[in-house]
C-alpha positions in Angstrom: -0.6 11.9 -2.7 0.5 9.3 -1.0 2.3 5.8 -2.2 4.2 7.3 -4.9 7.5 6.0 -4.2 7.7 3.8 -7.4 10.9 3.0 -8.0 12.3 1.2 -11.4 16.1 0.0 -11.9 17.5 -0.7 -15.4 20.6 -1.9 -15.2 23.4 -3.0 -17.8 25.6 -6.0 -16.2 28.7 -7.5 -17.5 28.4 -11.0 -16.6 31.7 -13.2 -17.0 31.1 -16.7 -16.1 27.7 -16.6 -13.9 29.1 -13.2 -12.3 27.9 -10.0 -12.7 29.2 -6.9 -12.4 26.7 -3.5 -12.7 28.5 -1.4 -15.3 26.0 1.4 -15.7 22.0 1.7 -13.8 19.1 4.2 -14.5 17.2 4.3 -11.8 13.2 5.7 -12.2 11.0 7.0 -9.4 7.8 8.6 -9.2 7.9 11.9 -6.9 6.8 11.9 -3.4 3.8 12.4 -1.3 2.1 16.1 -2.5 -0.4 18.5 -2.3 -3.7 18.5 -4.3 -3.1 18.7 -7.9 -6.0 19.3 -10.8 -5.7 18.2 -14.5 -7.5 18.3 -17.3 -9.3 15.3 -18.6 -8.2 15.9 -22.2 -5.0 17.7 -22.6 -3.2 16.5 -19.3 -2.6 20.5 -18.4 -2.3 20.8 -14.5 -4.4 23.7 -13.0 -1.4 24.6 -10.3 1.8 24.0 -9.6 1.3 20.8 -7.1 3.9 21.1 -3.8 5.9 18.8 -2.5 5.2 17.6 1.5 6.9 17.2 4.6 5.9 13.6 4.6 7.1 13.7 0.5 10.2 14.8 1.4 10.8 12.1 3.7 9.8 9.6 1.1 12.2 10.8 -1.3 15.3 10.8 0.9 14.3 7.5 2.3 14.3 6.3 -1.6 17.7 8.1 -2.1 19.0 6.0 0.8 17.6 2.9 -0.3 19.2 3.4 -3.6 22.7 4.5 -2.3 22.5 1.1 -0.3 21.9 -0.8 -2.8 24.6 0.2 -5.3 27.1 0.6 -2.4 26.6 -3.2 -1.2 27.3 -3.5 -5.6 30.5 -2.2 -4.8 29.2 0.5 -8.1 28.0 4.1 -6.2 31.0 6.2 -3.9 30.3 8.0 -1.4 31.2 11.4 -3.1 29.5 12.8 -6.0 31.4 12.9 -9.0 30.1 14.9 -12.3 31.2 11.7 -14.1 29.1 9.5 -12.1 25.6 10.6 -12.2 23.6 12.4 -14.5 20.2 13.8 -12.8 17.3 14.8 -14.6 13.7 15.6 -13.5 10.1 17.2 -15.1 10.0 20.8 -14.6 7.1 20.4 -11.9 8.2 22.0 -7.9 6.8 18.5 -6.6 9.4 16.7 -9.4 12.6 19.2 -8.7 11.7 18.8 -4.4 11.2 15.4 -4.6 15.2 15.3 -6.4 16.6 17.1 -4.2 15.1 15.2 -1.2 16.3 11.9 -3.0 19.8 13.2 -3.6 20.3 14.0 0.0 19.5 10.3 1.0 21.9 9.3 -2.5 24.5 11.7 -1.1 24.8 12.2 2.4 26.6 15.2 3.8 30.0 15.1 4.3 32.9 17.3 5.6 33.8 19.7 3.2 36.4 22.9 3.4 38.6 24.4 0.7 42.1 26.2 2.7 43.1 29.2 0.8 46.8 29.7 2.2 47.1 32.8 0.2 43.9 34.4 1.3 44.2 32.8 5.1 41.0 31.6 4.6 38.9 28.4 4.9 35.6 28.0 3.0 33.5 25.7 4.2 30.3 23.6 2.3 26.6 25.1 3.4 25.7 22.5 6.0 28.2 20.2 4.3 25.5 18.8 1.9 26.9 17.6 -2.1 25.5 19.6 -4.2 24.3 17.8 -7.6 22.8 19.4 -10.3 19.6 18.3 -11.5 18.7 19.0 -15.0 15.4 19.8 -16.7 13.3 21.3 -19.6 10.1 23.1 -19.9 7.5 21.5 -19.8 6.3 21.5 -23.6 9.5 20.8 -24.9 10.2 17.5 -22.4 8.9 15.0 -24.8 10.8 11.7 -22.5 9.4 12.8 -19.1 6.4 14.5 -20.8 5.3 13.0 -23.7 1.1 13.0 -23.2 1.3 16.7 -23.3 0.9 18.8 -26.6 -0.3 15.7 -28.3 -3.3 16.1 -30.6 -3.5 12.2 -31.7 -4.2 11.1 -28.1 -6.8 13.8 -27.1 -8.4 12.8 -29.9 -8.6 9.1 -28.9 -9.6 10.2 -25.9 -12.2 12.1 -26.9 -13.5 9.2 -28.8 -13.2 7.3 -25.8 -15.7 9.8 -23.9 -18.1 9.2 -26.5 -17.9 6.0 -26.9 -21.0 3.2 -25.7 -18.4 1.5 -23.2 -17.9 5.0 -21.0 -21.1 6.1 -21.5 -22.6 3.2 -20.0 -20.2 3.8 -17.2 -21.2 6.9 -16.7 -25.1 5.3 -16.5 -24.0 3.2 -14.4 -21.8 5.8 -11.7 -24.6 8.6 -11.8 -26.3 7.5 -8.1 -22.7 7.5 -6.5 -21.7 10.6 -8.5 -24.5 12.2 -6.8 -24.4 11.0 -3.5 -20.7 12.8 -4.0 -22.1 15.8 -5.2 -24.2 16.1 -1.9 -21.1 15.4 0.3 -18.9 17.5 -1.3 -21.0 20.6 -2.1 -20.4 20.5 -5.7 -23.0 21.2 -8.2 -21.8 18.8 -10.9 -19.3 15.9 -11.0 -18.3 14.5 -14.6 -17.1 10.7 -14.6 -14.3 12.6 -17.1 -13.1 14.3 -14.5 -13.8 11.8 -11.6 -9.9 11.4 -10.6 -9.7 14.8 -9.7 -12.8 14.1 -7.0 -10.8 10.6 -5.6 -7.3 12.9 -5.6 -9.2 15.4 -3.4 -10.7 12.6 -0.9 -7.8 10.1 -0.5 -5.8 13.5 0.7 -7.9 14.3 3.1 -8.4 10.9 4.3 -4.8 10.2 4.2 -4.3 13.0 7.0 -7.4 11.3 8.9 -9.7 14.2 8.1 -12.9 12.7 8.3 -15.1 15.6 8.2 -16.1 14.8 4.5 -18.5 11.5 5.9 -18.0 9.3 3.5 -18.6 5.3 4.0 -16.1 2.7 3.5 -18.6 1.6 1.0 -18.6 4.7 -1.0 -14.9 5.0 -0.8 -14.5 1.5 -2.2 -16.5 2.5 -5.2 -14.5 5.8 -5.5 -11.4 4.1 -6.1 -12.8 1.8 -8.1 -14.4 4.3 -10.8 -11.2 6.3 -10.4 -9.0 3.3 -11.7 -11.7 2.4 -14.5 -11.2 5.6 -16.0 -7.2 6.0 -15.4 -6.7 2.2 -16.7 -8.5 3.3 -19.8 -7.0 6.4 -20.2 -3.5 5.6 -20.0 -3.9 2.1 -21.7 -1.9 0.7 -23.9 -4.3 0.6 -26.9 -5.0 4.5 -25.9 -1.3 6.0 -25.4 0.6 3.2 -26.9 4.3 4.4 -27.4 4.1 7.8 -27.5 4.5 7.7 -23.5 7.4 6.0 -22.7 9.1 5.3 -26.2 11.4 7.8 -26.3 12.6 7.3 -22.7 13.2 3.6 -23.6 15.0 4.6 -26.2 17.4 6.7 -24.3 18.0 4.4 -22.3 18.6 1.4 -25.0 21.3 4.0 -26.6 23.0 5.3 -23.5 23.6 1.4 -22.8 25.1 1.1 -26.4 27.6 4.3 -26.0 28.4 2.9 -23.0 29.3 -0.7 -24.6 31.0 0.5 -27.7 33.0 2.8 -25.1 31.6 6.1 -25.8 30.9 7.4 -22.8 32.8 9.6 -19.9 32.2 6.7 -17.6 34.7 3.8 -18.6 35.1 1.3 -17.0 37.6 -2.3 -17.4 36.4 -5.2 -17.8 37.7 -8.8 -18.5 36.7 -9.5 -22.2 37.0 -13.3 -22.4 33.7 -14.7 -22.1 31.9 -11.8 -21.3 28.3 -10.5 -22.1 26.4 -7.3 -21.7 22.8 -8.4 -20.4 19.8 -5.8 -19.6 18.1 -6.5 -16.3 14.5 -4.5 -15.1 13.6 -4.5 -11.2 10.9 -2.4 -9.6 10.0 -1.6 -6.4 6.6 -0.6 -4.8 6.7 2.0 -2.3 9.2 2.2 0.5 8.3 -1.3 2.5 8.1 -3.3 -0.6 11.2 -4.9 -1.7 13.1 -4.6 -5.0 12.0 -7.3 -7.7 13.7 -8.4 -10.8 11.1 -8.9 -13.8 11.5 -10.4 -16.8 11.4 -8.1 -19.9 8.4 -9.3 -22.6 10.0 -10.5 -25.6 13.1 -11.1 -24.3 14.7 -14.3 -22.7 15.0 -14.1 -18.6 18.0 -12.7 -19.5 18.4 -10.0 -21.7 21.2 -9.2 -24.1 22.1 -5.7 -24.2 20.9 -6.8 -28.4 18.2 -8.2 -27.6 17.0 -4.9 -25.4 18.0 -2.5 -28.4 16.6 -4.3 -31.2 13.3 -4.7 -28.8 13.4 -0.9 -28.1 14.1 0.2 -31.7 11.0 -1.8 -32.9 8.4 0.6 -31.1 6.5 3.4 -32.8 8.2 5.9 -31.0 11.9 6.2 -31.0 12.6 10.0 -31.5 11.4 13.3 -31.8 10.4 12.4 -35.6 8.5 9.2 -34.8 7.1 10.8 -32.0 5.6 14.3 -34.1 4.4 11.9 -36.5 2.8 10.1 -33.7 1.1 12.8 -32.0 0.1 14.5 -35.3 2.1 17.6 -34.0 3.4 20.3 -36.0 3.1 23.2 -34.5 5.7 22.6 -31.3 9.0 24.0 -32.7 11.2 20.6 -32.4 8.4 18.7 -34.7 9.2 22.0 -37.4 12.9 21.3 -37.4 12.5 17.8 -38.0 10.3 18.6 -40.7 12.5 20.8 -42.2 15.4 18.2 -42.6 14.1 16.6 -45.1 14.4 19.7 -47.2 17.9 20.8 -45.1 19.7 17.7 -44.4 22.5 19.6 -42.3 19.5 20.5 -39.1 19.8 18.3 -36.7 18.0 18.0 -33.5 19.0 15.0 -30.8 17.5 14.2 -27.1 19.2 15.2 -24.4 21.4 12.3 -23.8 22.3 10.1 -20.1 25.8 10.4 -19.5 27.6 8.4 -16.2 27.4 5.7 -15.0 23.5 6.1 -13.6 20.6 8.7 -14.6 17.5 9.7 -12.2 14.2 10.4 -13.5 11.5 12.4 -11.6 8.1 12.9 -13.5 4.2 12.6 -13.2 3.5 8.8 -15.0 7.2 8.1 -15.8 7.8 4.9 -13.8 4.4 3.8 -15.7 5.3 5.0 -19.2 8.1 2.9 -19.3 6.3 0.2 -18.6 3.9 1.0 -20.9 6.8 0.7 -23.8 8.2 -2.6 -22.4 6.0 -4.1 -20.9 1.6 -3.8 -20.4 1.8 -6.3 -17.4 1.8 -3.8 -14.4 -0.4 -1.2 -16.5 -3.7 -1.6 -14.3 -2.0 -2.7 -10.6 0.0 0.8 -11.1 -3.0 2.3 -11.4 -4.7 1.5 -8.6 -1.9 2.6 -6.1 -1.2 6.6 -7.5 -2.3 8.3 -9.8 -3.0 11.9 -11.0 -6.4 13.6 -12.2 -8.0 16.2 -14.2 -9.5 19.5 -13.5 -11.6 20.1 -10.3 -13.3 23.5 -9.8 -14.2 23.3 -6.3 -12.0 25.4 -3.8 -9.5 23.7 -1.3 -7.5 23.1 1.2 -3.8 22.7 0.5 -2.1 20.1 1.5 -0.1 22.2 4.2 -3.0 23.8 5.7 -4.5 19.8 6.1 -0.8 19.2 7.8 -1.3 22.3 10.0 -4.3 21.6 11.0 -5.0 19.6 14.5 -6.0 16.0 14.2 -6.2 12.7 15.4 -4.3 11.0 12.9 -0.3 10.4 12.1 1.3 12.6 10.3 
């Protein structure tokens, strides 16, 4: 998939007298360029275990050394990684862990590294002299911040009410010449408008590696994308997922900022207390030519008091793992039991794994848009037409390696 690199910067500043200084950044990105993925139309399940590429891996560590630029003109990231600097965490998807590990390479260049053992008479030296940082993750239907649209019963319900409903059903009237046109093209003996990002997911990738062989017109691609971001827009809407996707993210974030304030955290670091004031500040960069842009956040003045952001965070439907089981109508995962069980046993307790350092990195399918979708709708739809996942899609394929393997005209 390509034009994925979505990257989103929230940073807390101390500002002192129309200075700032960045005391503590979480930086989002979307993973890298990969190989065909299939998911279902109502519970988000993916069919495989999507791959990172060649060209994804590139992407990534091109992002990482974007990033480390950035902080390092800041005067805020060192060149060595230190366990009380960053705290990494991804989904528990291969194309999400890769795309990490790519990304912390361009973070963390390599550097010389040898331990002398004077008793032993021997020097061990670093594999390859890359920094190793850990990346942390959970499984899949546990990860309610990076995963929070799966093992929800409350929105596969709306969306089944969507699919039913006149306005898709008339835009299924409407898509049934080009759906069959496709169905010709591709060889497939039925394609459902419900599943219809699966079909653009399998053309743009072939496309993308200029393998033309599939004969579609510029004209039918155009209407493609189109129908593909008319179903997306509506399925991840605002009115459809509303908090539940990014809420408890957001929330993370808001409170890792407070710890950080109040002084809680490993990271400390001094600043002058005179006049001084914490302030939020949201930037987001689209793919790897675009440039980083500051936004302002809805609700909140151009800039944000670290108040302002917590009391704006703290307001939405979702701000935990009880808000969110209410949400979803879930009780059968086993963290929604638990926090059904404290009302009876007060001394459970179940907490979110929680940022720690001075910056956090999130890999995950949607994740740069969920957070958006808490804060702010304004980017929902223009998101969604750049990347984007689908659904399920029966017909057999090439992977993405084989397409890369295979001799053609165009640039790899």
């Amino acid at each position: 998939m390509e034009l994925c690199n979505l990257l989103l910067a929230v940073q807390l500043i101390y500002s002192v007298r129309a200075e700032f200084d960045i005391q503590q950044a979480v930086v989002i990105s979307r993973h890298g360029s990969r190989t065909l993925l299939a998911k279902d139309h109502s519970t988000f399940e993916e069919g495989s275990d999507s791959q990172l590429t060649i060209r994804g891996m590139n992407q990534m560590f091109q992002a990482g050394e974007f990033v480390r630029k950035h902080y390092q003109k800041a005067g805020f990231l060192s060149d060595v990684y230190l366990p009380q600097d960053v705290y990494v965490r991804s989904s528990d998807y291969s194309r999400t862990l890769n795309s990490a590990l790519s990304f912390l390479l361009g973070l963390y260049p390599p550097r010389n590294q040898s331990l002398n053992v004077s008793y032993a008479g021997q020097v061990f030296y670093a594999p390859y002299n890359i920094q190793q940082v850990p990346i942390h993750t959970v499984a899949a239907e546990n990860d309610q911040v990076l995963r929070a649209w799966l093992a929800c019963p409350e929105l596969q319900k709306k969306l089944a009410e969507f699919y039913t409903s006149l306005e898709f059903k008339k835009k299924e009237s409407d898509s049934t010449q080009l759906r069959k046109q496709l169905e010709n093209i591709l060889g497939v003996k039925k394609i459902d408008l419900k599943d219809f990002y699966n079909v653009y997911d399998f053309i743009h990738l072939h496309q993308l590696y200029n393998h033309t062989y599939l004969n579609i017109s510029a004209e039918q691609w155009n209407q493609v994308v189109y129908l593909a971001d008319w179903v997306e827009y509506h399925k991840y809407s605002k009115e459809m997922i509303g908090d539940i996707g990014g809420g408890l993210l957001a929330n993370e974030i808001a409170e890792s900022f407070s710890d950080f304030a109040a002084k809680k955290t490993k990271a400390k670091l001094i600043h002058d207390k005179s006049t001084g004031k914490m302030i939020v500040q949201f930037s987001f960069k689209n793919g790897l030519e675009e440039p980083l842009v500051k936004y302002s956040i809805p609700e909140c003045k151009d800039t944000c008091e670290l108040d302002e952001f917590v009391k704006l965070v703290k307001s939405l439907q979702v701000r935990d793992i009880t808000s969110w089981c209410h949400a979803c109508g879930n009780t059968q995962l086993s963290r929604c039991q638990v926090t059904q069980q404290q009302t009876v046993c007060p001394t459970l307790e179940t907490k979110e794994p929680r940022l720690s350092g001075t910056g956090g990195f999130f890999l995950g399918s949607f994740v740069t848009l969920l957070i958006v979708i808490c804060v702010t709708a304004l980017w929902h739809f223009y998101l969604r037409k750049r990347c984007l996942l689908g659904g399920t899609y029966p017909r057999p394929r090439k992977g993405l390696s084989d397409l890369e393997n295979t001799s053609s005209p165009g640039v790899i």
